[in-house]
One Martini backbone bead per residue (centre of mass of N, CA, C, O) as a GRO file, in nm:
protein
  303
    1UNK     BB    1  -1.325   2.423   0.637
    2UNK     BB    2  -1.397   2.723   0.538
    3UNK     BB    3  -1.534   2.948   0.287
    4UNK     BB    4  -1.286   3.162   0.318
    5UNK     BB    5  -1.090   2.878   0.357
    6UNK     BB    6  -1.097   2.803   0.009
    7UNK     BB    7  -1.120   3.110  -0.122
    8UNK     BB    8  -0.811   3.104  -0.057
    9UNK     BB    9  -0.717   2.822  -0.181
   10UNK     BB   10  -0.792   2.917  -0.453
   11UNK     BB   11  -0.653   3.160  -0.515
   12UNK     BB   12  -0.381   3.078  -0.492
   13UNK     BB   13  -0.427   2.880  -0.706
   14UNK     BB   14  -0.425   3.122  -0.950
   15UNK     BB   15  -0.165   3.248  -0.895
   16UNK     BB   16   0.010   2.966  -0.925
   17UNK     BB   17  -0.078   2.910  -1.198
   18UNK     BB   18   0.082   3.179  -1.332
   19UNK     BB   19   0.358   3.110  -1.303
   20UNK     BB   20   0.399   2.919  -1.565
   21UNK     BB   21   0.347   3.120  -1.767
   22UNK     BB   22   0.563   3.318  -1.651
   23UNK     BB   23   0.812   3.081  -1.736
   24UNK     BB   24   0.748   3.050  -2.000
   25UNK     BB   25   0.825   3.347  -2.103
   26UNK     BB   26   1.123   3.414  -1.946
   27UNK     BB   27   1.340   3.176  -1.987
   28UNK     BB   28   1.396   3.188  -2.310
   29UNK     BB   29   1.533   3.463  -2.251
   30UNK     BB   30   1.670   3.458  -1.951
   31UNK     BB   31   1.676   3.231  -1.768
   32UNK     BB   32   1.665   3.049  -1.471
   33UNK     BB   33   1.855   3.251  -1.264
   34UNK     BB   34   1.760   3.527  -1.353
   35UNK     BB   35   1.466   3.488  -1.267
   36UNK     BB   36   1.504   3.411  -0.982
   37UNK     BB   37   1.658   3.692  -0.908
   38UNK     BB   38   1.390   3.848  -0.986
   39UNK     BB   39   1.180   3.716  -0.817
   40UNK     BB   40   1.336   3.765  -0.532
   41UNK     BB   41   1.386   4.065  -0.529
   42UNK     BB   42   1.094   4.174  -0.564
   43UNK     BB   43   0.954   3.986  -0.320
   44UNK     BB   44   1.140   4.114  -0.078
   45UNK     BB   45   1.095   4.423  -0.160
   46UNK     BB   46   0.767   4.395  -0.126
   47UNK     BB   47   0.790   4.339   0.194
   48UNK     BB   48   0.960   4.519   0.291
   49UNK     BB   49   0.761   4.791   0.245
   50UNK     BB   50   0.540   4.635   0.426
   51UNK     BB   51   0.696   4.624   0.678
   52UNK     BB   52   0.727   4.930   0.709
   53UNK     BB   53   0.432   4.984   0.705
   54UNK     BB   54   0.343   4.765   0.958
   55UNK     BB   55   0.553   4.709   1.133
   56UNK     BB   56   0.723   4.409   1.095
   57UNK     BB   57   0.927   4.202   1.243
   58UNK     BB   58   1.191   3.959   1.191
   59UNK     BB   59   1.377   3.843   1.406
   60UNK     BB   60   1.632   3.728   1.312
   61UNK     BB   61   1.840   3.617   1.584
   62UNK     BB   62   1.563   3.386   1.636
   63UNK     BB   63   1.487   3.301   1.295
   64UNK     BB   64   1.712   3.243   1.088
   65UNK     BB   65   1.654   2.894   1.116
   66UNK     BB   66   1.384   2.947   0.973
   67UNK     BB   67   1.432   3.056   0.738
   68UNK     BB   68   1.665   2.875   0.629
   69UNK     BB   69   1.473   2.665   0.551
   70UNK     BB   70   1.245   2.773   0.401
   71UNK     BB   71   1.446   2.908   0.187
   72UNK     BB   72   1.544   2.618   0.057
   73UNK     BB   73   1.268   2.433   0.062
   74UNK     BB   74   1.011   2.648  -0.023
   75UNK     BB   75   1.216   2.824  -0.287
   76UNK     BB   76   1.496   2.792  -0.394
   77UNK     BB   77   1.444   2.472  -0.491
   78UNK     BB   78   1.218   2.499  -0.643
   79UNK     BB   79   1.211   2.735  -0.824
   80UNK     BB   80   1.492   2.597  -0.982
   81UNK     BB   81   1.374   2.369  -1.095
   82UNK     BB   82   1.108   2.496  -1.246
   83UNK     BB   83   1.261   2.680  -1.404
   84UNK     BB   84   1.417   2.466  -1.559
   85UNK     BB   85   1.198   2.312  -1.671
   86UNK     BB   86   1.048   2.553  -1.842
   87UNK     BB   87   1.249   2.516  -2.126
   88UNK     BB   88   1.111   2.236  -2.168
   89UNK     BB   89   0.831   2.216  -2.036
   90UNK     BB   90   0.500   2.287  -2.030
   91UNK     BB   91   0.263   2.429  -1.810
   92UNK     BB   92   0.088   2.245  -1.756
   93UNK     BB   93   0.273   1.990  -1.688
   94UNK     BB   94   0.414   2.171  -1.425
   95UNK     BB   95   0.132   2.166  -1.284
   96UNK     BB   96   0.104   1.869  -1.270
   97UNK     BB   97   0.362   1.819  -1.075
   98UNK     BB   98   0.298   2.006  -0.884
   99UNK     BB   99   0.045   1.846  -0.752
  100UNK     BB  100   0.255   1.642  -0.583
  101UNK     BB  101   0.259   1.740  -0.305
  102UNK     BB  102   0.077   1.654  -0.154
  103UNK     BB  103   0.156   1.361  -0.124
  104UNK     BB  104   0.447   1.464  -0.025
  105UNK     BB  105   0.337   1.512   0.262
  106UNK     BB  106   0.220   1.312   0.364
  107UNK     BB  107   0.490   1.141   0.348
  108UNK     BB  108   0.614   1.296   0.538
  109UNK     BB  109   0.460   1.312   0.786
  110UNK     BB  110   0.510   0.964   0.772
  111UNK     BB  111   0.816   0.969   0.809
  112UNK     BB  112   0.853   1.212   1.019
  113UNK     BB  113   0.564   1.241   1.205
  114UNK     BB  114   0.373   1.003   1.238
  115UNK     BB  115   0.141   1.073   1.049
  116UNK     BB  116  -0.160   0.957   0.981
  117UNK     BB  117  -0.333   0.789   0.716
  118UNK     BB  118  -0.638   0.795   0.610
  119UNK     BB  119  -0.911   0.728   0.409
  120UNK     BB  120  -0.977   0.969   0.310
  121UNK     BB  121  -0.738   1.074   0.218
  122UNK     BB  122  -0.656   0.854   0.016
  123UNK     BB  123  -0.871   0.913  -0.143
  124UNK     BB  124  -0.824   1.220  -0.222
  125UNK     BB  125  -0.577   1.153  -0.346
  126UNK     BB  126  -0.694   0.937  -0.586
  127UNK     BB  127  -0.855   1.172  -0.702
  128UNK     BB  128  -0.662   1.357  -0.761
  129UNK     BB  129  -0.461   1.221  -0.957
  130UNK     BB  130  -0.654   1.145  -1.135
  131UNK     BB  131  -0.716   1.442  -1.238
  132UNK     BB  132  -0.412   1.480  -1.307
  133UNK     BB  133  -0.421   1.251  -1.534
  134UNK     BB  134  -0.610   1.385  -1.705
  135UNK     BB  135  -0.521   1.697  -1.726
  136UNK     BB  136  -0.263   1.577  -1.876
  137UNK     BB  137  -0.421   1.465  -2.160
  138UNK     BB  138  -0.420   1.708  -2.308
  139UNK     BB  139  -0.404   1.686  -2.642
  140UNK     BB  140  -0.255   1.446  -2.658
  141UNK     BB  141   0.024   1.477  -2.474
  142UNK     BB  142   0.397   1.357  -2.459
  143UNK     BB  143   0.646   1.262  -2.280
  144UNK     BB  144   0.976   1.307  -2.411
  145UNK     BB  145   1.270   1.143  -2.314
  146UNK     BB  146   1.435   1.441  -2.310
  147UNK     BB  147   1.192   1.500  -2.071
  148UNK     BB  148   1.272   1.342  -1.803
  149UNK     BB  149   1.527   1.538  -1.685
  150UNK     BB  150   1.271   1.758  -1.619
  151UNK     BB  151   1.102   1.598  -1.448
  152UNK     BB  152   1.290   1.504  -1.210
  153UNK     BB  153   1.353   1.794  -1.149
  154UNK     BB  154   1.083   1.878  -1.082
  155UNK     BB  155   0.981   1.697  -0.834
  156UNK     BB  156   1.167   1.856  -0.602
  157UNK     BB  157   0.978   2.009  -0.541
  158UNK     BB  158   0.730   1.894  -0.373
  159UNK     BB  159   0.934   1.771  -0.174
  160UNK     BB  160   1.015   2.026  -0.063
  161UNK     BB  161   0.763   2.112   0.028
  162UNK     BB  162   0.684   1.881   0.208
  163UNK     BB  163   0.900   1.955   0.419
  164UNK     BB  164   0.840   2.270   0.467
  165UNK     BB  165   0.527   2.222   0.568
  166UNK     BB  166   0.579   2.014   0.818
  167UNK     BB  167   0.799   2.213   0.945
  168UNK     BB  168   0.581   2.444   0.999
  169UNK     BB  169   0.362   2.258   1.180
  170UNK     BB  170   0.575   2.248   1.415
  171UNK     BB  171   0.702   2.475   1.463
  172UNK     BB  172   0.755   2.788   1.554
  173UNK     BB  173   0.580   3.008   1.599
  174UNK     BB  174   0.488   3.270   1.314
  175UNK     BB  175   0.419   3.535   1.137
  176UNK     BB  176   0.342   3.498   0.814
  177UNK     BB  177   0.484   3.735   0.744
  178UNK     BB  178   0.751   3.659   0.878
  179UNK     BB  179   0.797   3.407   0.700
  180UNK     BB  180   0.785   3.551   0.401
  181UNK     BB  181   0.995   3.754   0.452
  182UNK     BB  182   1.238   3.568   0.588
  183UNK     BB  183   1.267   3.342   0.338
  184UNK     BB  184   1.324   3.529   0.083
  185UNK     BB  185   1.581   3.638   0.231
  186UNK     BB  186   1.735   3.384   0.237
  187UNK     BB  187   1.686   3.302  -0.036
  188UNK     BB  188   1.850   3.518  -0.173
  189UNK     BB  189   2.158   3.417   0.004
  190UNK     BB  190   2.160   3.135  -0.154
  191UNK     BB  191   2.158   3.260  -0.464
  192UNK     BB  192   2.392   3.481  -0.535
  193UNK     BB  193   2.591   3.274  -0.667
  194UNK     BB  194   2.426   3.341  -0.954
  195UNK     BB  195   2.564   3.542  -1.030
  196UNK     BB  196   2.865   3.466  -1.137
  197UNK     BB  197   2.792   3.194  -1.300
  198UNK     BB  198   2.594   3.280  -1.451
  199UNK     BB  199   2.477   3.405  -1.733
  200UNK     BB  200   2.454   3.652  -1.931
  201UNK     BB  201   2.225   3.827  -2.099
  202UNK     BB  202   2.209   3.969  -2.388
  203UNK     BB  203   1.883   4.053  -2.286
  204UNK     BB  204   1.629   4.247  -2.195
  205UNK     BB  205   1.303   4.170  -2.241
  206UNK     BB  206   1.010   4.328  -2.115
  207UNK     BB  207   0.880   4.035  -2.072
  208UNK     BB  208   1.021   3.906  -1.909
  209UNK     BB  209   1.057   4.116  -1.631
  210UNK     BB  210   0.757   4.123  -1.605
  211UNK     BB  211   0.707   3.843  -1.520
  212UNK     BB  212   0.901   3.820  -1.305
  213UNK     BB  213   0.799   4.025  -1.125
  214UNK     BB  214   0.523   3.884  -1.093
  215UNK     BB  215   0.694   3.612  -0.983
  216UNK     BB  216   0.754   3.806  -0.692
  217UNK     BB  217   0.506   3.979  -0.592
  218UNK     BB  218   0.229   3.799  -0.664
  219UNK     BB  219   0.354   3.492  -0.663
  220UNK     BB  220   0.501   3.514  -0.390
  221UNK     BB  221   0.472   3.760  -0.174
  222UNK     BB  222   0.174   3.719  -0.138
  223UNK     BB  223   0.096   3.444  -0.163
  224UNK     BB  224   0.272   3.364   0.085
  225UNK     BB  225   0.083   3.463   0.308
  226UNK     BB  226  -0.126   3.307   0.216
  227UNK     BB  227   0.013   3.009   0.267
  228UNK     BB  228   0.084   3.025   0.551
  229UNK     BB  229  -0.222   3.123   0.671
  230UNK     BB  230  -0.321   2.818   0.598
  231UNK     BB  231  -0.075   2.667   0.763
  232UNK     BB  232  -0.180   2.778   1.043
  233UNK     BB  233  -0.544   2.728   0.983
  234UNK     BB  234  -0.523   2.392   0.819
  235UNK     BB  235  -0.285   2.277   0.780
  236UNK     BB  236  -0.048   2.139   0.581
  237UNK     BB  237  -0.230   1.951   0.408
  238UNK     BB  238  -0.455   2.130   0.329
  239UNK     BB  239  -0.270   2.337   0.192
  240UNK     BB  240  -0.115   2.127  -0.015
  241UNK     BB  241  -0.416   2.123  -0.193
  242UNK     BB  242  -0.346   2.342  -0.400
  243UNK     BB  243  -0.209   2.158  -0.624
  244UNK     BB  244  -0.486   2.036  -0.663
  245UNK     BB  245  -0.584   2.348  -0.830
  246UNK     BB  246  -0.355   2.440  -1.026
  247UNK     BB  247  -0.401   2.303  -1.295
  248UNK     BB  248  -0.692   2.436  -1.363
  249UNK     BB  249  -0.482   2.723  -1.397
  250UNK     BB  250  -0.280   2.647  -1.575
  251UNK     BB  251  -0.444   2.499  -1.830
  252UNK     BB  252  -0.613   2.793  -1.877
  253UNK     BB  253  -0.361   3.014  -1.942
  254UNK     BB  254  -0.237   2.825  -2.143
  255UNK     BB  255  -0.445   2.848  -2.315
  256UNK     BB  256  -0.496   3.215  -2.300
  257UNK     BB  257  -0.158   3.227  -2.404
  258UNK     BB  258  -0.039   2.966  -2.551
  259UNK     BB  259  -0.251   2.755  -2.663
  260UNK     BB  260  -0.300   2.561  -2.501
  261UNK     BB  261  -0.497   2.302  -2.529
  262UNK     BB  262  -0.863   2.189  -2.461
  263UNK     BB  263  -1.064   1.966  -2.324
  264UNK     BB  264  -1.296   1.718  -2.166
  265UNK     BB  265  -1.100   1.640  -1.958
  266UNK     BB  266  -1.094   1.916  -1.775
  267UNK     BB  267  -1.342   1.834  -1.670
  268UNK     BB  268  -1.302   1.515  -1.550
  269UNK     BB  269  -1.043   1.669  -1.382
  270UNK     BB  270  -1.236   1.911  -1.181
  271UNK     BB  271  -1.417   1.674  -1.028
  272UNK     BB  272  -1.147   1.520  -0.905
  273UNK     BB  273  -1.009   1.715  -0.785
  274UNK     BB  274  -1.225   1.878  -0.607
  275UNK     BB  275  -1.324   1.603  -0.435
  276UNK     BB  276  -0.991   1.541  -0.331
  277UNK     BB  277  -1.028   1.856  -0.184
  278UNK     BB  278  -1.257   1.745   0.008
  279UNK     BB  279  -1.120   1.483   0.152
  280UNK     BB  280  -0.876   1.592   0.245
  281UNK     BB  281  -0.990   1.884   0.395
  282UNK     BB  282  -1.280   1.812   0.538
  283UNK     BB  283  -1.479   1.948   0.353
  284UNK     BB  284  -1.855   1.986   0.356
  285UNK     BB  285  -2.096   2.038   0.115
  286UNK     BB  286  -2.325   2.110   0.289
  287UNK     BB  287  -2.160   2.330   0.514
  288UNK     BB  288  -2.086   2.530   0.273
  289UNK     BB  289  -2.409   2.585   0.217
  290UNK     BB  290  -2.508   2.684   0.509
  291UNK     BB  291  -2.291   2.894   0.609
  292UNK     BB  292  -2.276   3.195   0.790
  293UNK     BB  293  -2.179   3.456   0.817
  294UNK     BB  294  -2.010   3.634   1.043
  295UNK     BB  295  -1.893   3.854   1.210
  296UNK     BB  296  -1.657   3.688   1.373
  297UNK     BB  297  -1.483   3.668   1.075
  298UNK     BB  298  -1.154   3.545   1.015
  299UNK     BB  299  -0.863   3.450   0.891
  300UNK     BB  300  -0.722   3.410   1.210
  301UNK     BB  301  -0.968   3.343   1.392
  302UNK     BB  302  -1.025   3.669   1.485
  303UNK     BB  303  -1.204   3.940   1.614
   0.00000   0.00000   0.00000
């Protein structure tokens, strides 16, 4: 992993930290369905936007099976576990649960794909685990009995990553743009019926449409190119390593907006976080300070 993808790796990081504070502002007010609704119609139409502005065709015909299974397994259903856990869960936690994609990449590749686990990588994951059960214990909070099935429906997403995941580094390539573009509208379609079942809110407060539309724009629509071209260029397991960095974006953000407390525990649960995301993705903490940028350097490898 170069120094621009790792650059590219924390950036993801930051903005999908911020989804579970947007989440956690919105459910409360218009609940997880129309969160949802409004997260992903936004995502899509703003790639929509930009999809004619760059000309870039989605070939539905051709990828339309490669789109809806992405948009199942990548958005649709975790986007929807993770927003109705966060009407019970605090965004710390959330953040805390999410960050078990990596461990859950790597067992379905190794249980779908037989990609074997090295030394280094176990190694990397219980350092990364290890962190994040540290800041976890932030503010010495702990989930109580009610909040178990809000954990359980919540750990659905980082498995759903998982094989979503997995199945784009072997799948037919796609340009990144093309998969994050063609997979939100997939995802738009198969949440459709939730418009007819769940209730409408009876207000509609500034504060919630706002942050939606952030986790349409921002954290869905934007972040989603940027985790794909990631998914392409360092393969499914190594861009999974963003769940370990997302807590400590979520833990900060949870910090400055939500009063969520911050203890000592969060130095030594990020510096276990960031060690097995360096054993994880074989990044060189020697050569990353070494390297020198080229001209002939860019995010897709290419000239």
């Amino acid at each position: 992993m170069t120094p621009a993808q790792f650059a590219q790796l924390v950036l993801l990081a930051a903005i999908w930290g911020a989804s579970f504070l947007f989440m956690r502002i919105a459910v409360p007010q218009i609940g997880p369905s129309w969160l949802l609704e409004i997260r992903l119609f936004s995502a899509a139409l703003a790639l929509l936007v930009m999809a004619q502005w760059i000309r870039e065709p989605l070939r539905v015909k051709r990828y339309w099976k490669h789109y809806l299974f992405l948009g199942c397994f990548n958005t649709a259903i975790p986007f929807f576990t993770m927003a109705w856990a966060a009407s019970t869960l605090p965004a710390s936690v959330l953040s805390v649960i999410n960050a078990t994609a990596p461990l859950c990449g790597l067992v379905v590749g190794f249980l779908w794909r037989g990609k074997p686990i090295g030394w280094q990588a176990a190694l990397g994951l219980m350092c990364g685990m290890a962190g994040v059960a540290t800041i976890a214990g932030v503010g010495g909070s702990e989930i109580g009995a009610d909040q178990l099935t809000a954990v359980v429906v919540c750990l659905l997403a980082p498995v759903c990553y998982g094989i979503a995941s997995s199945y784009a580094e072997y799948a037919e390539r796609v340009p990144a743009f093309a998969n994050a573009h063609g997979s939100l509208w997939a995802s738009v379609a198969l949440i459709v019926p939730l418009m007819f079942v769940a209730p409408v809110p009876t207000s509609w407060p500034a504060s919630a449409v706002a942050a939606g539309i952030a986790l349409g724009v921002v954290c869905s629509g934007m972040a989603y190119l940027l985790y794909f071209h990631l998914v392409s260029t360092v393969g499914a397991a190594s861009a999974l390593t963003v769940g370990y960095l997302i807590p400590l974006f979520g833990v900060t953000w949870g910090w400055l907006f939500l009063g969520e407390p911050v203890g000592w525990n969060t130095f030594g649960g990020a510096a276990l976080v960031l060690t097995g995301t360096a054993l994880v993705t074989g990044m060189n903490p020697r050569r990353f300070l070494r390297r020198r940028p080229r001209l002939d350097d860019s995010p897709s490898g290419q000239a």
